[in-house]
Backbone as CSV, one residue per row, in Angstrom:
resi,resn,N_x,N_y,N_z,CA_x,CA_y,CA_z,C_x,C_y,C_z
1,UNK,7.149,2.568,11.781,7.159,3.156,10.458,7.817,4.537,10.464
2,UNK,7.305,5.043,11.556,8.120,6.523,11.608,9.639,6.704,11.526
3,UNK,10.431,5.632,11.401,11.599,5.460,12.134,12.130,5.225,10.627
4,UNK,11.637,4.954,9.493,11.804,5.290,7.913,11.797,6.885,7.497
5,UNK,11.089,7.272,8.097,11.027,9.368,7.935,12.319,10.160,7.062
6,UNK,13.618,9.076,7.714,14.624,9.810,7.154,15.020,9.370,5.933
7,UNK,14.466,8.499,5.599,14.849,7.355,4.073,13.750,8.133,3.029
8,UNK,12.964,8.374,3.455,11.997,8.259,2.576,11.032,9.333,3.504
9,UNK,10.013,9.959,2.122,8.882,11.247,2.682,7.535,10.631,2.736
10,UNK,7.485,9.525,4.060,6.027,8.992,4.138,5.428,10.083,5.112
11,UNK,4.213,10.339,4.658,2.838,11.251,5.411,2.013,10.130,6.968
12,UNK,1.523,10.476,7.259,0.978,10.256,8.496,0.089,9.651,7.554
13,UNK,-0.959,9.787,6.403,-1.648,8.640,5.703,-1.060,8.014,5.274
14,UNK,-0.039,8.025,4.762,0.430,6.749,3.969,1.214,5.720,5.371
15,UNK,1.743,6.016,6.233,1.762,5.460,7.175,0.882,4.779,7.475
16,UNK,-0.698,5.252,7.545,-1.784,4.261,8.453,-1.954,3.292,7.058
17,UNK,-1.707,3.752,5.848,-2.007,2.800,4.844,-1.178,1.337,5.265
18,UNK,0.785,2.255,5.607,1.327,0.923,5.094,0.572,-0.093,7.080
19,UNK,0.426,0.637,7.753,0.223,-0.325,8.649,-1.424,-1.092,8.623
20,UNK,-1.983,-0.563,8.403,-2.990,-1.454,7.793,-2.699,-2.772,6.920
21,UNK,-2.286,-2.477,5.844,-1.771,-3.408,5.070,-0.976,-4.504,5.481
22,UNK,0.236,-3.963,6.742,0.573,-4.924,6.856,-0.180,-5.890,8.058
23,UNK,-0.577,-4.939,8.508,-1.784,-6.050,9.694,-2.574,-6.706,8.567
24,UNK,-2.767,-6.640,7.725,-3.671,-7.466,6.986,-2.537,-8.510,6.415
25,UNK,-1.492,-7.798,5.927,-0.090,-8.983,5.052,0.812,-8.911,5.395
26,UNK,0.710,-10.115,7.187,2.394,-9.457,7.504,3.396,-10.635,6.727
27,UNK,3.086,-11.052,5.571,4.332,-11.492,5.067,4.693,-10.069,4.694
28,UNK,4.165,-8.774,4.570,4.773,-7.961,3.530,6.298,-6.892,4.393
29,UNK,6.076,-7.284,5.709,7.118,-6.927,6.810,7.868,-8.086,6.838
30,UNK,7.222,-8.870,6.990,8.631,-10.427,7.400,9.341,-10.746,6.334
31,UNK,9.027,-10.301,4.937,9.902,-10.486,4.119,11.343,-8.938,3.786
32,UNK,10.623,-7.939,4.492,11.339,-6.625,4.348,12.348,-6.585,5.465
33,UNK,12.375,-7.979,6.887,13.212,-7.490,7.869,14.569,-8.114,7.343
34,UNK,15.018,-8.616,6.828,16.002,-9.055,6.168,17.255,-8.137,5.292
35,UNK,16.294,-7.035,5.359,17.409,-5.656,4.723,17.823,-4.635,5.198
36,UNK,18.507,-3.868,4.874,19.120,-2.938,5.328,17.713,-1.877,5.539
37,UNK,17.820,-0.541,6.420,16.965,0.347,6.727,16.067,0.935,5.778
38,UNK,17.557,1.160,4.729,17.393,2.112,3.378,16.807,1.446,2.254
39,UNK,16.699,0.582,2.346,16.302,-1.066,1.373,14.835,-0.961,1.997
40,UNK,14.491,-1.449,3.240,13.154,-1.564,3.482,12.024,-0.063,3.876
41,UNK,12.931,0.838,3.789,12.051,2.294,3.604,11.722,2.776,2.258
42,UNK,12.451,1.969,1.330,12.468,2.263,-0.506,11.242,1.272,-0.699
43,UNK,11.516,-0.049,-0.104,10.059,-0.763,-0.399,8.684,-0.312,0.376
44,UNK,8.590,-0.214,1.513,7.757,0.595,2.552,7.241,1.704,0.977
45,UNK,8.145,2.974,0.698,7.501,3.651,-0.245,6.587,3.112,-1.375
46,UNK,7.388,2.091,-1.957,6.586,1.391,-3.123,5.384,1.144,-2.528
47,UNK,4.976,0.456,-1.916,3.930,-0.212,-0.986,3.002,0.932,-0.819
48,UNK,3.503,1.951,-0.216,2.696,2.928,0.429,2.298,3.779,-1.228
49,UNK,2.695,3.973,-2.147,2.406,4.599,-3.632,1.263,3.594,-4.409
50,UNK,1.284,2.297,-4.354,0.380,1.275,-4.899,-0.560,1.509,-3.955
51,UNK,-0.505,1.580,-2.367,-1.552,1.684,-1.376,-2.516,3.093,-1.676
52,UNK,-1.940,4.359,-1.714,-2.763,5.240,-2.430,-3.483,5.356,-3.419
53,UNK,-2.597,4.974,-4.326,-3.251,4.571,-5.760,-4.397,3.698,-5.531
54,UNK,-4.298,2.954,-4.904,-5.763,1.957,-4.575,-7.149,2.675,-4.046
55,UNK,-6.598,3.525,-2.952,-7.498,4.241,-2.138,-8.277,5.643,-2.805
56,UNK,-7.016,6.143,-3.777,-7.505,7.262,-4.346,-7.990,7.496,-5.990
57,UNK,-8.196,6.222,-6.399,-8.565,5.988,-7.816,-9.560,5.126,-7.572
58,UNK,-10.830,5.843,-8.419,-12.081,4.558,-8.351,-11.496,3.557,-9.228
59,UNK,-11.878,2.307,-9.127,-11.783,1.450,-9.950,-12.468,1.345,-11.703
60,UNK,-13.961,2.227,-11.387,-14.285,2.547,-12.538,-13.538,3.734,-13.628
61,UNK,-13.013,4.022,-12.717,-12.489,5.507,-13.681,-11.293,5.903,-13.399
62,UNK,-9.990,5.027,-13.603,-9.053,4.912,-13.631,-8.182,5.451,-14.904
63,UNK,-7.560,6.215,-15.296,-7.637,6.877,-16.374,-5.764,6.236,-16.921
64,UNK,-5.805,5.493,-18.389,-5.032,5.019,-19.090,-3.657,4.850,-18.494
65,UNK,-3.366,6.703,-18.646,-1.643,6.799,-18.072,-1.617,6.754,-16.460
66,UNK,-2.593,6.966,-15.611,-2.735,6.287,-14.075,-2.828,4.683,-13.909
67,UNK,-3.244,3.655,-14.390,-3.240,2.725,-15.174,-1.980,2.338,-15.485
68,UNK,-1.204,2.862,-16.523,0.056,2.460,-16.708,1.665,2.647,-15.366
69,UNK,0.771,3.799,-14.531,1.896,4.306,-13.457,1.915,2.747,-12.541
70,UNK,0.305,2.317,-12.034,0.115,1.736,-11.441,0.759,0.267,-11.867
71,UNK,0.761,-0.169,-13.220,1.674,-1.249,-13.188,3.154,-1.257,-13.165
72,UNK,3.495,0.134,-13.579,4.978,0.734,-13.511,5.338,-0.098,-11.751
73,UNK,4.639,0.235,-11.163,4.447,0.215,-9.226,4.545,-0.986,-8.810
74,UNK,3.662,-2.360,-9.778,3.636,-3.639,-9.247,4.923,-3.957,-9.804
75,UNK,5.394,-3.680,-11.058,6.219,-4.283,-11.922,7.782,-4.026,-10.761
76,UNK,7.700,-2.934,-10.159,8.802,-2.720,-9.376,8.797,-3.334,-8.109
77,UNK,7.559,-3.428,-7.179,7.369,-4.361,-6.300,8.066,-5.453,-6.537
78,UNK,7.515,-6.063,-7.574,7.697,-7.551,-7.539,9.761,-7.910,-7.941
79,UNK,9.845,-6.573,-8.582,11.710,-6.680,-8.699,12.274,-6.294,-7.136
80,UNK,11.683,-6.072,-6.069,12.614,-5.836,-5.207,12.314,-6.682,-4.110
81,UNK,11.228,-7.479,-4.772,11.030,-8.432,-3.396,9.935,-8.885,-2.916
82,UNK,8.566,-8.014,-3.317,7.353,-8.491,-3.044,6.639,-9.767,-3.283
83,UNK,6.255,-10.423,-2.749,5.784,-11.811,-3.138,4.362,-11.567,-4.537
84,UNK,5.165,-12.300,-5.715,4.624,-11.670,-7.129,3.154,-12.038,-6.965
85,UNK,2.463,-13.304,-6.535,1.128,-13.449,-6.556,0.336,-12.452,-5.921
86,UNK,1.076,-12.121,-4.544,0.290,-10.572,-4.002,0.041,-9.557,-4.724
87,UNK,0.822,-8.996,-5.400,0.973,-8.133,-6.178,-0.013,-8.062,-7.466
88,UNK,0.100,-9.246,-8.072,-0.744,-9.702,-9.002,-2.285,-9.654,-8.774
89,UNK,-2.571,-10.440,-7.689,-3.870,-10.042,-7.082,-4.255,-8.867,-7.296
90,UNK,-3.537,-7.749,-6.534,-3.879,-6.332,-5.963,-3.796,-5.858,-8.284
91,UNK,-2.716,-5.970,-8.943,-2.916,-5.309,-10.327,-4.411,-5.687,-10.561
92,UNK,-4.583,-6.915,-10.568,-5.919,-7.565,-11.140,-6.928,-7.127,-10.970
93,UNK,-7.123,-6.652,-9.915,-8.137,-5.826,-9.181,-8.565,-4.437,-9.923
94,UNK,-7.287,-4.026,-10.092,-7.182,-2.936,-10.913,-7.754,-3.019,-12.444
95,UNK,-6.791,-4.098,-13.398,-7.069,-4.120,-14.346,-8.541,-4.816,-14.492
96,UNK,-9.000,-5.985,-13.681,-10.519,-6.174,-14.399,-11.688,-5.178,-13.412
97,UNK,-11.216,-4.167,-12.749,-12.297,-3.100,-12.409,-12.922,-3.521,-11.476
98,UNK,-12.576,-4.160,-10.599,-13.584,-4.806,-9.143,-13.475,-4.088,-8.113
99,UNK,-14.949,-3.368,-7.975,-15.191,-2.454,-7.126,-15.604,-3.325,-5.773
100,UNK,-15.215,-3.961,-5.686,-15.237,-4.986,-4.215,-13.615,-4.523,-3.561
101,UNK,-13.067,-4.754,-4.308,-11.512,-3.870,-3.546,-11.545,-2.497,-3.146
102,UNK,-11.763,-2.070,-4.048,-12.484,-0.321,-3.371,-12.973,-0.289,-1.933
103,UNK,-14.365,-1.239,-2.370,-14.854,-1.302,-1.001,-14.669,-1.953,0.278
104,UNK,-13.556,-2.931,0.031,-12.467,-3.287,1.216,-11.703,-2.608,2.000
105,UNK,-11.015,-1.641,0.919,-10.113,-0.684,1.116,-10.654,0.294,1.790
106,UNK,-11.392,0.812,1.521,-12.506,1.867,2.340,-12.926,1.342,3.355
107,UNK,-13.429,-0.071,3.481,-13.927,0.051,5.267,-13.086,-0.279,5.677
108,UNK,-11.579,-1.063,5.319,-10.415,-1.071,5.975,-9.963,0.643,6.680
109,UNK,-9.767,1.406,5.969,-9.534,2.692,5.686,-10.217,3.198,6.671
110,UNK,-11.865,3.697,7.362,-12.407,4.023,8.080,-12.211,2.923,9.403
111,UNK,-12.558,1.826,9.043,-11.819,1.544,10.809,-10.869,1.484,11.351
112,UNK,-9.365,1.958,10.848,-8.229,2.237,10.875,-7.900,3.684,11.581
113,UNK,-9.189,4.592,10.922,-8.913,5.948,11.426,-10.060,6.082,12.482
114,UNK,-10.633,5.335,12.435,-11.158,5.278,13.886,-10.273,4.865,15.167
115,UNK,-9.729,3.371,14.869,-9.336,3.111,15.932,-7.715,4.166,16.317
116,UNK,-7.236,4.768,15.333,-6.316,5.816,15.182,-6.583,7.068,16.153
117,UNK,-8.146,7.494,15.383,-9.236,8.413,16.719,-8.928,8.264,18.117
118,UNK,-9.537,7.403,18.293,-9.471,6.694,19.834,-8.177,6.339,20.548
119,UNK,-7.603,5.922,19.753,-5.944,5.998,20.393,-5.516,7.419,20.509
120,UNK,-5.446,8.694,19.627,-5.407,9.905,19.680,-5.984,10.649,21.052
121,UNK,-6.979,10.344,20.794,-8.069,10.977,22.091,-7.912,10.626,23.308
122,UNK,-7.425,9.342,23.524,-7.215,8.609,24.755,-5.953,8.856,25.569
């Protein structure tokens, strides 16, 4: 992921986001190796902007125009390549308020930076 740095301004979190994610969806890499660097560090971003948005907005209290950014986000996913049912899933989540994704995302999220910890330390 680091090796995008120059395409695009991903953070050391949004990094563990997009690799999480894709250990969880590696169609979401096997469909991105097919492009150019600059092509799959523009999607990598998208990915990694919907991935925050997930992590850093409760589901209950998601506020209208955050809401509207966030489908702005799938709506572009799905034009550059993302497989649309994924995507759809992850809006849905959003739009009918299921705090079960939250709480996926979060213990995804903490054992990620654990095992991150331990690789660090080691």
């Amino acid at each position: 992921m680091g090796a995008y740095k120059h395409f695009v301004d991903l953070d050391d979190a949004q990094i563990a986001l997009l690799v999480e994610a894709i250990t969880a969806y590696p169609h979401l890499w096997n469909a991105c190796e097919q492009f150019s660097e600059r092509f799959q560090a523009w999607r990598l971003q998208i990915l990694a902007d919907m991935l925050v948005f997930l992590q850093k907005e409760s589901v209950d209290s998601v506020i209208p125009q955050r809401e509207k950014e966030f489908h702005k986000l799938c709506k572009e996913a799905v034009e550059i390549g993302f497989e649309s049912s994924w995507v759809e899933e992850i809006r849905q989540h959003v739009v009918a308020r299921d705090p079960k994704l939250g709480e996926d995302i979060a213990q995804r999220q903490i054992d990620e930076n654990s095992k991150r910890y331990d690789y660090l330390t080691s």
